[in-house]
C-alpha positions in Angstrom: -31.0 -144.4 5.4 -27.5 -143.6 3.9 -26.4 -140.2 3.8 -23.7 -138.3 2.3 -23.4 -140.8 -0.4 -22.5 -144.0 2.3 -23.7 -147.5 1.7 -25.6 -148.5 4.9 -23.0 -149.8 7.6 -20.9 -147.1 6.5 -19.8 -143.7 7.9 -21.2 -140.7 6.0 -18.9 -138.6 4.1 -18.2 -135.0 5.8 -16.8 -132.3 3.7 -13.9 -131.0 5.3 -14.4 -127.2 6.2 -11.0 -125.2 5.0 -9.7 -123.1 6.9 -8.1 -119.8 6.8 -5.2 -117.7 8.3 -6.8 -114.4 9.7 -6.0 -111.8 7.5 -3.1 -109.5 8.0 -2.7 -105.7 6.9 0.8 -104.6 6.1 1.3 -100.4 6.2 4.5 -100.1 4.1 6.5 -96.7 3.5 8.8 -96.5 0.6 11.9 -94.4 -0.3 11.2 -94.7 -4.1 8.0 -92.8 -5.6 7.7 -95.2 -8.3 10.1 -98.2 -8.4 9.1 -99.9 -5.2 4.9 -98.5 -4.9 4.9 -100.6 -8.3 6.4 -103.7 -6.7 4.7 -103.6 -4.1 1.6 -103.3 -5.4 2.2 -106.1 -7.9 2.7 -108.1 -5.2 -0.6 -108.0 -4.0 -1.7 -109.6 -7.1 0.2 -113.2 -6.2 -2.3 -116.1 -5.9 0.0 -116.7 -2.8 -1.1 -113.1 -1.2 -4.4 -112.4 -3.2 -6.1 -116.0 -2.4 -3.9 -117.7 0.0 -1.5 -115.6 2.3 -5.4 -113.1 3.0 -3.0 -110.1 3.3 -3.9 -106.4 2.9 -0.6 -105.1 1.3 -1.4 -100.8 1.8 1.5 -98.4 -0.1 1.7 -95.3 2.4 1.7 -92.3 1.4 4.4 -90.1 0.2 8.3 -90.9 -0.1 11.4 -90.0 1.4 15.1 -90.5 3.1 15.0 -93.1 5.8 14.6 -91.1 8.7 11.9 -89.0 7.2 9.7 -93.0 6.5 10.5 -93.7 9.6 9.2 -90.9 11.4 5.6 -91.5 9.5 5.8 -94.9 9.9 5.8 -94.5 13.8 3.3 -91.4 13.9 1.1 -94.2 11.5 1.5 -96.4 14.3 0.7 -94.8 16.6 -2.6 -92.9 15.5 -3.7 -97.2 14.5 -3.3 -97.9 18.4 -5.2 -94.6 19.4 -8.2 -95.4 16.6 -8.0 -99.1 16.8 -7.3 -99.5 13.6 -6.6 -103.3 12.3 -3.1 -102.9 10.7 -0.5 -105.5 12.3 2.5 -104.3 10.9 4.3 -101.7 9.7 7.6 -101.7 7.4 9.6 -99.3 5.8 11.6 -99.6 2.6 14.6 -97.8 1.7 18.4 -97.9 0.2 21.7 -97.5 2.0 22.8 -95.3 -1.4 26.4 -95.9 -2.7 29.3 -94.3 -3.2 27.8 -91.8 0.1 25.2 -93.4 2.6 21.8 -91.9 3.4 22.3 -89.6 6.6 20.9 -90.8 9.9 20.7 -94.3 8.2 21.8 -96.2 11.7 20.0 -94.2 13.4 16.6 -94.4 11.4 17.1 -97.9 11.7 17.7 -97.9 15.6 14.2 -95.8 16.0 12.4 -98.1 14.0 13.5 -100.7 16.4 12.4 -99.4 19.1 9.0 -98.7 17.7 8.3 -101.8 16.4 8.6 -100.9 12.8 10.2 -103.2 10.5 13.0 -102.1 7.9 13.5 -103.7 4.4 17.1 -102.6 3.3 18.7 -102.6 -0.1 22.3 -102.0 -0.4 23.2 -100.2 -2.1 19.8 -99.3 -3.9 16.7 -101.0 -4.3 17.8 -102.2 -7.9 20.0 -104.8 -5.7 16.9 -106.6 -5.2 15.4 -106.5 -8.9 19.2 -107.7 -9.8 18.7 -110.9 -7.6 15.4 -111.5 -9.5 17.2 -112.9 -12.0 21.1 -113.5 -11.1 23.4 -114.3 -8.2 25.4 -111.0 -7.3 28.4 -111.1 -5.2 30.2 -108.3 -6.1 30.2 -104.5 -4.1 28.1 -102.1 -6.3 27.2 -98.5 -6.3 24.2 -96.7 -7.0 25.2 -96.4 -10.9 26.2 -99.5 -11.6 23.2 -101.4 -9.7 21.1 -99.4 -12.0 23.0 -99.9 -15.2 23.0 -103.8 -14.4 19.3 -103.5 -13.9 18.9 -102.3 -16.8 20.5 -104.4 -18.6 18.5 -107.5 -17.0 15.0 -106.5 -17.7 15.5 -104.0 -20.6 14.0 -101.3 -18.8 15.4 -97.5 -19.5 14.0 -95.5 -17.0 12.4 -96.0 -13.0 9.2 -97.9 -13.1 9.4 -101.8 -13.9 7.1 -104.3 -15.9 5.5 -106.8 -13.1 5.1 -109.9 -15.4 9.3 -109.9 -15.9 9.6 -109.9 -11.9 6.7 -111.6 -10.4 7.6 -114.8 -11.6 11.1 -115.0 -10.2 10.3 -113.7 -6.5 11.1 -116.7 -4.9 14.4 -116.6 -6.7 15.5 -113.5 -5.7 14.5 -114.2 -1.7 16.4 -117.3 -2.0 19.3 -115.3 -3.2 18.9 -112.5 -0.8 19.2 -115.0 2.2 22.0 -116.5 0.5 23.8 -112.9 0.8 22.7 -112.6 4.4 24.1 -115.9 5.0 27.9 -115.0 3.4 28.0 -111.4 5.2 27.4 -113.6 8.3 29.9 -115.6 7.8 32.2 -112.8 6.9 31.3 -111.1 10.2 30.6 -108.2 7.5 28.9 -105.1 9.3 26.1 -102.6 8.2 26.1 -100.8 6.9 29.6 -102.5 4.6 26.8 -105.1 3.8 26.9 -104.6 -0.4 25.7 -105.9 -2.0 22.2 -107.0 0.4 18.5 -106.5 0.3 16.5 -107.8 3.2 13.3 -107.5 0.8 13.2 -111.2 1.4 12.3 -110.8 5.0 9.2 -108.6 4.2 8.3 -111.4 1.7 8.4 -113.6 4.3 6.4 -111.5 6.9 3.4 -111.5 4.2 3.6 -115.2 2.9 6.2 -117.6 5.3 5.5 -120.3 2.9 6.7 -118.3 0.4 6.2 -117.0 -2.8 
C-alpha cells in the first residue's frame, strides 16, 4: 500500500523536520536612557531575530558612563553563573564622546575584557551608527555635529528615534561600519583616535551572523 502519496515501487515522501538554532539570550547595558533601549528593542522585532535568529534581546537596567555599565554588566554576570541563569552573553553599549573622551574609557574596556563582557563602541556618539544607516561617513566628528547630521538624516529633533526609518537599513549601516573598521586598519589608526567608528555591527552579528 502506497504511503505518503507514493505510487507503489516508489519511496514514500518524508517531510523534512526543520531545525532550529538553540536560542540565545543577550543581557545588554546601555549608555543612553532612550536612544539605544529603543534600538535595541526594535531590534527584537526583525523577522531575522523574532522568527529566525531565536534570540532573547534583554535591555538592562539603568544607564550610565562606561565604567559604571561595565561594572553591572560583570556583577550581572556573575550573579547568572551563581543562579544558573540561561543568559550567554553580555554586551555593553556606550560612546567614546567628542571633543573630551569618557573617563576610564580604556580601562572600562580592558575590564570588560577580562570578564568576558562584550563592548559595542560608537565614536564619537552613538548617533555615528544611526548616521551609517543611511550614508557613508568618513569624516572625524564630534558629539555636536554627529547629532546635528542625524538630525538632518531622519528628521528627528530630539533623543528617541522612529524604528520603521532605521530597521530597514540595518544591514547597510553594518556593512558600512566594517567598512570603517577595515580603513582604521589599514591606517594603523588607534583607539581610541578611531572617529568616526561604531562596532554596533559586531553585536549585530553576535545575535544574527547571517545578518540582518
Amino acid at each position: 500500500m502506497a504511503v505518503d502519496g507514493a505510487r507503489p515501487g516508489e519511496r514514500p515522501l518524508r517531510r523534512r523536520v526543520g531545525t532550529r538554532r538553540p536560542r540565545k539570550t543577550f543581557l545588554v547595558f546601555c549608555e543612553g536612557a532612550r536612544t539605544e533601549p529603543e534600538y535595541l528593542n526594535a531590534l527584537k522585532l526583525l523577522p531575522a531575530v523574532r522568527d529566525v535568529a531565536a534570540v532573547d534581546l534583554q535591555v538592562g537596567p539603568g544607564h550610565g558612563v562606561p565604567k559604571t555599565l561595565v561594572t553591572r554588566a560583570i556583577e550581572a554576570r556573575s550573579r547568572a553563573i551563581e543562579e544558573d541563569a540561561e543568559i550567554d552573553e553580555f554586551w555593553c553599549v556606550f560612546d567614546v564622546e567628542w571633543p573630551k573622551n569618557h573617563p576610564r574609557l580604556q580601562e572600562a574596556i580592558e575590564e570588560a575584557a577580562l570578564n568576558d563582557v562584550h563592548v559595542a563602541v560608537s565614536n564619537p556618539c552613538f548617533e555615528l551608527w544611526l548616521i551609517l544607516h543611511f550614508q557613508d561617513q568618513a569624516e572625524w566628528l564630534n558629539n555636536a555635529e554627529a547629532r546635528r547630521l542625524r538630525s538632518d538624516l531622519d528628521g528627528s529633533s530630539s533623543k528617541g528615534l522612529d524604528p520603521e526609518r532605521y530597521m530597514p537599513l540595518v544591514g547597510e549601516a553594518a556593512r558600512r561600519a566594517a567598512e570603517l573598521d577595515e580603513q582604521h586598519r589599514r591606517n594603523g589608526t588607534r583607539f581610541p583616535r578611531t572617529n568616526p567608528s561604531s562596532s554596533m555591527h559586531r553585536l549585530l552579528a553576535a545575535i544574527e551572523p547571517g545578518g540582518l
